[in-house]
VOPAGU-2260 file (C-alpha; in pm, 1 decimal, decimal comma):
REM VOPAGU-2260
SITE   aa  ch    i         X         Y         Z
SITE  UNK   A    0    1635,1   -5669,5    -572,0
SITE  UNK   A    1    1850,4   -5694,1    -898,7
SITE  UNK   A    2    2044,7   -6025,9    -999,1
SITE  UNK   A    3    2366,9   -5776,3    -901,0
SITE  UNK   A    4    2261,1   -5705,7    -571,9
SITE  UNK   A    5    2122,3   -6081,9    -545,7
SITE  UNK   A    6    2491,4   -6209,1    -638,8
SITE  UNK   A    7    2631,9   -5985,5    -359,7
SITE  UNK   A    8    2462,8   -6135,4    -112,3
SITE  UNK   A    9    2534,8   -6423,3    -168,5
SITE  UNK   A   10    2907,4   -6423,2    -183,0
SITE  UNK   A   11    2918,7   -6251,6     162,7
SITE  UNK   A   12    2628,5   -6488,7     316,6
SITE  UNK   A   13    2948,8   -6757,0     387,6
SITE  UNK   A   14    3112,7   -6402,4     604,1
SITE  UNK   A   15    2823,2   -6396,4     809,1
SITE  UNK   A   16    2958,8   -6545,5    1122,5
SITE  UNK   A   17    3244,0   -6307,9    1109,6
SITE  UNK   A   18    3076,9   -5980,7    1146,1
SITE  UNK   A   19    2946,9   -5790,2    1393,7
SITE  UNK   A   20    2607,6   -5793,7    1497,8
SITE  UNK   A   21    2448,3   -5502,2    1355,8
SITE  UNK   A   22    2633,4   -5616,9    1040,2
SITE  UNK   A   23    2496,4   -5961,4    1062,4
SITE  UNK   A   24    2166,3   -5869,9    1099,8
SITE  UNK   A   25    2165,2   -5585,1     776,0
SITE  UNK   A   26    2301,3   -5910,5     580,3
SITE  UNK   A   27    2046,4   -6154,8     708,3
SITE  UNK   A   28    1789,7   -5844,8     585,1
SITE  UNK   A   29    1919,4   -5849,5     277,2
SITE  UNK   A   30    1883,8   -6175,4     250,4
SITE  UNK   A   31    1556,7   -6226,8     315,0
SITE  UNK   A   32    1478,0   -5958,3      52,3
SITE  UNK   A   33    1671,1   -6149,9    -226,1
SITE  UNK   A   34    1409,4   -6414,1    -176,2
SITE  UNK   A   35    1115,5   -6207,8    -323,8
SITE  UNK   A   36    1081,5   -6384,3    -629,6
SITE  UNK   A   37    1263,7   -6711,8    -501,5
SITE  UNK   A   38    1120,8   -7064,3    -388,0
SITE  UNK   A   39     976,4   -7147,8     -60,5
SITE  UNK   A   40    1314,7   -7336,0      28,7
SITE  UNK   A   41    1496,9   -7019,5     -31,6
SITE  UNK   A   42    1292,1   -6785,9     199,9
SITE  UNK   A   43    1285,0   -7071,3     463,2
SITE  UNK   A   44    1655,3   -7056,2     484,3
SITE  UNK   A   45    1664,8   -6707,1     498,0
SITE  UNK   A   46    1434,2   -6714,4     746,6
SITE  UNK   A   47    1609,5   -6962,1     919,8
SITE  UNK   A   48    1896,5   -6775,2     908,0
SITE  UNK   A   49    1766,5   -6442,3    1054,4
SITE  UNK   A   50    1534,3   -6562,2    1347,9
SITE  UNK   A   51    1865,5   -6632,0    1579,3
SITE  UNK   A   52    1983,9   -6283,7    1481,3
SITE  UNK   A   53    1695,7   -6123,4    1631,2
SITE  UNK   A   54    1778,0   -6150,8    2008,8
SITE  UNK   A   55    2147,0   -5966,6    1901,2
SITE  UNK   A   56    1966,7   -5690,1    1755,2
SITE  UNK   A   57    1997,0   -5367,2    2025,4
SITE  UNK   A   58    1917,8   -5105,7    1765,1
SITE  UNK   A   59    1540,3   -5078,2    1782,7
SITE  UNK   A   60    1484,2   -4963,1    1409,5
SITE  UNK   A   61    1690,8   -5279,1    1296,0
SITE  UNK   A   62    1470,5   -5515,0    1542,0
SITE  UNK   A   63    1135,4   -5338,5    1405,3
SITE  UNK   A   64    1281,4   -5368,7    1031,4
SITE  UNK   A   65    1363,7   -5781,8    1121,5
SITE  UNK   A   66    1041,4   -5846,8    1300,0
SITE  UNK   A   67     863,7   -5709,3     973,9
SITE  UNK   A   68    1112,9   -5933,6     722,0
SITE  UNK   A   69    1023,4   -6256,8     998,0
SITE  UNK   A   70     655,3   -6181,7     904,2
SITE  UNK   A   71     668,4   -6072,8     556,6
SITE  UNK   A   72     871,5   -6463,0     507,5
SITE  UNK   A   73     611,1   -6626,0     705,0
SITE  UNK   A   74     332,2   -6477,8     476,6
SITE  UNK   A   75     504,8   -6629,0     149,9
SITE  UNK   A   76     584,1   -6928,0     335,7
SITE  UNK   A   77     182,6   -6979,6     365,8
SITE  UNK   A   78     189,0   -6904,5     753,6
SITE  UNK   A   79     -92,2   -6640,5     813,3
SITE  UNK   A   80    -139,7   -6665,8    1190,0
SITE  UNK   A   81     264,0   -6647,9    1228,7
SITE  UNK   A   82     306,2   -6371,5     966,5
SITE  UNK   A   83      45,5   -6177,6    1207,0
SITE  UNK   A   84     183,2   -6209,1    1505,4
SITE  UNK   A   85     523,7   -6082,5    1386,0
SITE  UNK   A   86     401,2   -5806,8    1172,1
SITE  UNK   A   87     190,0   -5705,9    1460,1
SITE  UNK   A   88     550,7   -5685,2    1683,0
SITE  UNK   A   89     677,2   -5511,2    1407,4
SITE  UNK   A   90     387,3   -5246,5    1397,6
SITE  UNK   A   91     416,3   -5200,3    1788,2
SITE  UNK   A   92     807,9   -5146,3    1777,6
SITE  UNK   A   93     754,7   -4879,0    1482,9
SITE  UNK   A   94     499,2   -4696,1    1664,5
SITE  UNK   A   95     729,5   -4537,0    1933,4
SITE  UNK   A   96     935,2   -4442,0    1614,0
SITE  UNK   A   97     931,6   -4161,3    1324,1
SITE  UNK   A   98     930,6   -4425,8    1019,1
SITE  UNK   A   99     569,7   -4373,0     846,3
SITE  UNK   A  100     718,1   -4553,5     567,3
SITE  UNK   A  101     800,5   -4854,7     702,9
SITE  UNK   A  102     482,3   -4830,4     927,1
SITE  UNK   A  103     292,0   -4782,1     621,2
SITE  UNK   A  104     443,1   -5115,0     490,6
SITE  UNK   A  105     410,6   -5327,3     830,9
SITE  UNK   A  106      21,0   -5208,2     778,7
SITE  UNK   A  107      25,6   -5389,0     507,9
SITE  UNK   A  108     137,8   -5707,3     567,4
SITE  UNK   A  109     -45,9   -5742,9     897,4
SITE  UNK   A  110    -359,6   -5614,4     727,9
SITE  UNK   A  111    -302,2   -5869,0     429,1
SITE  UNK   A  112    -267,7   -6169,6     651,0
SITE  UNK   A  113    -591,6   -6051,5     854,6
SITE  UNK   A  114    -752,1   -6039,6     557,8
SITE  UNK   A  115    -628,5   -6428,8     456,0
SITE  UNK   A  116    -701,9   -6484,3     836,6
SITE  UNK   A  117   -1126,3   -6374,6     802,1
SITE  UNK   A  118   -1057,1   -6119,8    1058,3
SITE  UNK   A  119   -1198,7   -5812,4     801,6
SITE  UNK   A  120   -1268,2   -5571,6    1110,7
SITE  UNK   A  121    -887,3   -5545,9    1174,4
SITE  UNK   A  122    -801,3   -5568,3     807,9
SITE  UNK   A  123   -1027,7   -5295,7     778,0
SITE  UNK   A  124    -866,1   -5056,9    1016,8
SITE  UNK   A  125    -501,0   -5129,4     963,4
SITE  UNK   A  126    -568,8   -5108,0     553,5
SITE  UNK   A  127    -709,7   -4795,2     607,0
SITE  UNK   A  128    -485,3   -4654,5     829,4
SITE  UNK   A  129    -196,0   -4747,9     594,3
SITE  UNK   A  130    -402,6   -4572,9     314,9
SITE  UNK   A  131    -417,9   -4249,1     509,7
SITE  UNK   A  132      -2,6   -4328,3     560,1
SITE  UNK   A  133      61,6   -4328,7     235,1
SITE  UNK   A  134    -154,9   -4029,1      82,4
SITE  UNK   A  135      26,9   -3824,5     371,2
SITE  UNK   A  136     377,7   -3980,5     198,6
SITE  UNK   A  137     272,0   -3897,7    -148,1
SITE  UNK   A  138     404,5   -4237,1    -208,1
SITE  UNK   A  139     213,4   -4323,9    -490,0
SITE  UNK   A  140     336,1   -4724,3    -519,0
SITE  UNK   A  141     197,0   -4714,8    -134,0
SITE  UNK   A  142    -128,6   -4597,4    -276,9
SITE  UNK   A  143    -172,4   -4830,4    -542,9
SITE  UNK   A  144    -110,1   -5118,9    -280,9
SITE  UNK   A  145    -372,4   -4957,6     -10,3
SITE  UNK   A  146    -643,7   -4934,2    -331,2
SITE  UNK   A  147    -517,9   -5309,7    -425,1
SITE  UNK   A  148    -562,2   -5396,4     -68,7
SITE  UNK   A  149    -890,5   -5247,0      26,8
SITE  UNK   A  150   -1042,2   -5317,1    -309,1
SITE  UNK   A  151   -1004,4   -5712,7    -232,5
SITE  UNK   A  152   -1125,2   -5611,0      88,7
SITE  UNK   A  153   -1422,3   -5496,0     -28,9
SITE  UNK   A  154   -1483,3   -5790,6    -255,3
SITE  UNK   A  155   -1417,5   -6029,7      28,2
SITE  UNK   A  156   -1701,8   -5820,7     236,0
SITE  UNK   A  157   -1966,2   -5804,0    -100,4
SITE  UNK   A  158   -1879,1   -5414,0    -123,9
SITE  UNK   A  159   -1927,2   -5490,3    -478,3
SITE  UNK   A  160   -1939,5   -5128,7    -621,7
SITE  UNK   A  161   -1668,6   -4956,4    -363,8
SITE  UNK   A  162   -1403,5   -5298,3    -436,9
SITE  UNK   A  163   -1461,7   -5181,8    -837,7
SITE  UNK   A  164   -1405,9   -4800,0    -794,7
SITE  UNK   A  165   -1088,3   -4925,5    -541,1
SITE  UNK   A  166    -955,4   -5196,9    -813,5
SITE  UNK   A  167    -907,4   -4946,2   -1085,5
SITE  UNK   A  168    -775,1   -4705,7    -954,6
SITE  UNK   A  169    -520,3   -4947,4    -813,0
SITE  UNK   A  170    -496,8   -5077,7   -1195,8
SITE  UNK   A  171    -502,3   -4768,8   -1312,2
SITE  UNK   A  172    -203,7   -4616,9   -1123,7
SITE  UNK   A  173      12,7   -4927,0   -1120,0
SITE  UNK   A  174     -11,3   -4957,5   -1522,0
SITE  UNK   A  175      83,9   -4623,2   -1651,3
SITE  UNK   A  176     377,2   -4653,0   -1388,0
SITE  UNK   A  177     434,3   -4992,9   -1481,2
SITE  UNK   A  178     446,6   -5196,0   -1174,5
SITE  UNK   A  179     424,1   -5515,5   -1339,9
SITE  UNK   A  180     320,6   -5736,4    -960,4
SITE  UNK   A  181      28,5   -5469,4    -881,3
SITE  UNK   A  182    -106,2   -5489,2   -1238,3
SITE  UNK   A  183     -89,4   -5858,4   -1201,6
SITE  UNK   A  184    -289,2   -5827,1    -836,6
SITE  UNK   A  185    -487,6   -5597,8    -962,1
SITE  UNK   A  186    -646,7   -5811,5   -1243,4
SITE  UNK   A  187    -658,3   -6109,2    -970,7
SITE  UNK   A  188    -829,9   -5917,4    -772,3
SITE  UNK   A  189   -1119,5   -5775,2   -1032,6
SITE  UNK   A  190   -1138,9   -6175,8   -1137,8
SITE  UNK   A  191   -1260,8   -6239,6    -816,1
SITE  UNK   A  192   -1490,2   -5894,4    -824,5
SITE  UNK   A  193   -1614,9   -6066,6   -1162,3
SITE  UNK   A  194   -1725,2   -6429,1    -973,9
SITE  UNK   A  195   -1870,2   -6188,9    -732,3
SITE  UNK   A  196   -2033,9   -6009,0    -970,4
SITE  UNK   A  197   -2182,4   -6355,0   -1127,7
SITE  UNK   A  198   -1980,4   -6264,2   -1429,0
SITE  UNK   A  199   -1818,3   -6651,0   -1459,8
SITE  UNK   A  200   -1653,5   -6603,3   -1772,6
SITE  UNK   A  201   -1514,2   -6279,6   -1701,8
SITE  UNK   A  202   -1338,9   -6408,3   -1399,2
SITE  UNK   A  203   -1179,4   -6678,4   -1551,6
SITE  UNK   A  204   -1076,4   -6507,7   -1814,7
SITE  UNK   A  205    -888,7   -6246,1   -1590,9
SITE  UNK   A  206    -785,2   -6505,2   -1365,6
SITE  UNK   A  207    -592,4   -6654,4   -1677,3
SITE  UNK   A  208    -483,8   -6291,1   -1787,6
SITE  UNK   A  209    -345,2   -6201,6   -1414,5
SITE  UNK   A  210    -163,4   -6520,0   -1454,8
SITE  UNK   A  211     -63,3   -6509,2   -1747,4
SITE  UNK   A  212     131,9   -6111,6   -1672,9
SITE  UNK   A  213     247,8   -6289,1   -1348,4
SITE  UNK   A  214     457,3   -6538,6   -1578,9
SITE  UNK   A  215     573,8   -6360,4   -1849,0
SITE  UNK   A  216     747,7   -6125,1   -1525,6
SITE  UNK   A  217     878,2   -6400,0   -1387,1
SITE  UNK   A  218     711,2   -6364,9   -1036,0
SITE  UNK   A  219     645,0   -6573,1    -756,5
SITE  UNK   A  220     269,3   -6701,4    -743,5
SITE  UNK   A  221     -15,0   -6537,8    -532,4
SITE  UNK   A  222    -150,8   -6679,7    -209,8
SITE  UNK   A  223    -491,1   -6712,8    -208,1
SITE  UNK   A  224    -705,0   -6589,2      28,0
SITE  UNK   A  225    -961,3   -6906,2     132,7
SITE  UNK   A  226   -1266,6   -6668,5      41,7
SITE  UNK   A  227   -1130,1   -6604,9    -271,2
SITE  UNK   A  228   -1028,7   -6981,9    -338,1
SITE  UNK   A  229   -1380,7   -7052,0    -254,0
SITE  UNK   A  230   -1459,4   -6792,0    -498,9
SITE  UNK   A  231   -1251,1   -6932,4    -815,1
SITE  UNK   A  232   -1368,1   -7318,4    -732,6
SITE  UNK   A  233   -1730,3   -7209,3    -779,1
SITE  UNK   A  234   -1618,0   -7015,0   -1063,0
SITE  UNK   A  235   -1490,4   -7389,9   -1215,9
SITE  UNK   A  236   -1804,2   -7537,3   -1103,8
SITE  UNK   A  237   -2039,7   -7345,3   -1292,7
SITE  UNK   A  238   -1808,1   -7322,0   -1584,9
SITE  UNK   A  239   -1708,4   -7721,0   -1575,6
SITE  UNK   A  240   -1350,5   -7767,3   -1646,2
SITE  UNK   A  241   -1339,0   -7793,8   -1980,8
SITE  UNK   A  242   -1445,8   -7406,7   -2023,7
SITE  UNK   A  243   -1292,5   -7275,1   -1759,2
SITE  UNK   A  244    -962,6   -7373,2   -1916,7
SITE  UNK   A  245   -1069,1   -7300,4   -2240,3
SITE  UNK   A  246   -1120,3   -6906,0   -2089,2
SITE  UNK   A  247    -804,0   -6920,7   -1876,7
SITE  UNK   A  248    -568,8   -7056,0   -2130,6
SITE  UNK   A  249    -702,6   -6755,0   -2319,9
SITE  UNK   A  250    -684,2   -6484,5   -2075,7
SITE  UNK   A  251    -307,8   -6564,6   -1999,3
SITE  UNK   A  252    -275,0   -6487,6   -2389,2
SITE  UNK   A  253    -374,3   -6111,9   -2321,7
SITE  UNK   A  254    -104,0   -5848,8   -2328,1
SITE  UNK   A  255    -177,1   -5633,9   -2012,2
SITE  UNK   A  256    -333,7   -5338,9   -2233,1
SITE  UNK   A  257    -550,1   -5581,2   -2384,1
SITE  UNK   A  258    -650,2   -5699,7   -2049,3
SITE  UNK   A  259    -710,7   -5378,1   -1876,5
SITE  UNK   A  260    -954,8   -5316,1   -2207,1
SITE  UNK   A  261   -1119,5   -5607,9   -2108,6
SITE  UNK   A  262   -1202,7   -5495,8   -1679,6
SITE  UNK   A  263   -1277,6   -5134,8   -1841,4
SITE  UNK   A  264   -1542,6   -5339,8   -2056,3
SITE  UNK   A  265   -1670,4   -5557,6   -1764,5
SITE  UNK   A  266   -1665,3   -5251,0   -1503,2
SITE  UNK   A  267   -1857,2   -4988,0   -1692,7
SITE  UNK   A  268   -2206,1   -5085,7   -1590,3
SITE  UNK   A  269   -2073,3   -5078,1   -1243,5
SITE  UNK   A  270   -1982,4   -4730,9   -1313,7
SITE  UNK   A  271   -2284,4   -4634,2   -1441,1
SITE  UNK   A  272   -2467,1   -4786,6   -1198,7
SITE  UNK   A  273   -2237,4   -4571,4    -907,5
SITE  UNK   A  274   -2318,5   -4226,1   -1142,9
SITE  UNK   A  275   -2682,2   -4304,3   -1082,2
SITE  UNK   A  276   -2649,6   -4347,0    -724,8
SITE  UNK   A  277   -2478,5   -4083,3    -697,4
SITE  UNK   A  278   -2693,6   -3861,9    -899,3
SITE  UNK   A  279   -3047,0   -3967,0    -716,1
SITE  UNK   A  280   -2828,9   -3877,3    -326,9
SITE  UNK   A  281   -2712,5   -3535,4    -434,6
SITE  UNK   A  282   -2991,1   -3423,5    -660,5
SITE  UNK   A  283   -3277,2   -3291,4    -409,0
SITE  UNK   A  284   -3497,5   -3357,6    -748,5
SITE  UNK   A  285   -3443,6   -3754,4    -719,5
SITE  UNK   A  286   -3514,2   -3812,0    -328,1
């Protein structure tokens, strides 16, 4: 949302009680999506501000649409097992309805916070049914989030090879359309691929570098998946702190070309490695 439209809501917020329902609740929506890039306080009073709209809502896009903005605040608010539950309302509201879009995005967020939640077998299935969503869309910023999604996926699940292939074509996509927050995600995500990988240095080097885009965009910071946290804190273990900050403080330096240079580097033996598999299962000459 642009400072503009951010502005606008604000000024009519104080109108709220004033209009209609159906009114009130495309407000309260609005709302909630001018907290994006805001504090926790900020979506909390949105939120707080759109729950008791919910029960006025008789139009059952509108309800679907607020169930989905209820769990999409709970997920920033750090509130996986909440953000579920309501996304998963969401997703059974949307189902009766033609909205692939916004069924595509509801995916999303429940698989996301199934992910956070350990439960991979249902991140698994709604991740790749929102991938199938949005190749049938053609919506390629839909794309880039299922590859994003199902790359870290992977990782979290030691799918080592299929999370690399995933992760750059998510980076890959997002970059040369310059979507700034999945480049950023994307290079968080191939840090933690790198710790995976054993690669130590790499992944706190692109840890720093993901951060480091994050800031100079002015976005919110990432949750963390507890895997992945688990991930980076062994990361600082075997580095010590000393070098793990000297590598971080120097990733965040990295302009995002120079850091995309740098997963291309760290990936290629990866790739080479998936060429060879490849080449031995298809080449009757190998088996």
């Amino acid at each position: 949302m642009t400072d503009r439209a951010r502005s606008w809501v604000e000024q009519l917020l104080p109108t709220a009680a004033t209009l209609d329902p159906h009114a009130r609740a495309e407000l309260q929506l609005a709302a909630v999506a001018a907290t994006r890039e805001a504090d926790d306080a900020a979506a909390r009073a949105a939120r707080d501000r759109l729950g008791p709209v919910l029960e006025t809502i008789s139009e059952p896009y509108l309800h679907a649409i607020a169930e989905l903005a209820m769990g999409w605040t709970s997920s920033i608010l750090g509130d996986p097992d909440r953000a579920a539950r309501e996304a998963s309302a969401s997703l059974g509201e949307l189902r009766g309805q033609d909205e692939p879009f916004w069924t595509a995005v509801t995916l999303t967020v429940l698989g996301v916070q199934e992910m956070t939640l350990g439960r991979y077998d249902d991140a698994s299935d709604h991740l790749r049914e929102m991938s199938d969503l949005a190749e049938r869309l053609g919506n390629d910023r839909l794309i880039a989030g299922a590859r994003l999604h199902l790359g870290t996926l992977a990782v979290a699940q030691s799918r080592l090879d299929e999370a690399a292939a995933l992760l750059e074509k998510a980076l890959d996509l997002s970059w040369t359309r310059h979507w700034t927050r999945v480049v950023s995600l994307s290079l968080a995500a191939f840090a933690q691929w790198a710790g995976a990988e054993g690669d130590v240095e790499q992944a706190a080097r692109l840890a720093g570098a993901a951060e480091g885009v994050r800031r100079r965009a002015g976005l919110r910071p990432f949750a963390t998946p507890p895997p992945m946290a688990d991930l980076f804190s062994h990361v600082g273990r075997e580095l010590g702190p000393v070098r793990f900050d000297e590598l971080f403080t120097a990733g965040t330096r990295l302009s995002q070309r120079e850091a995309i240079a740098a997963v291309r580097a760290g990936a290629a033996p990866t790739r080479a490695r998936s060429v060879e598999v490849n080449a031995v299962h298809t080449d009757p000459a190998g088996s």
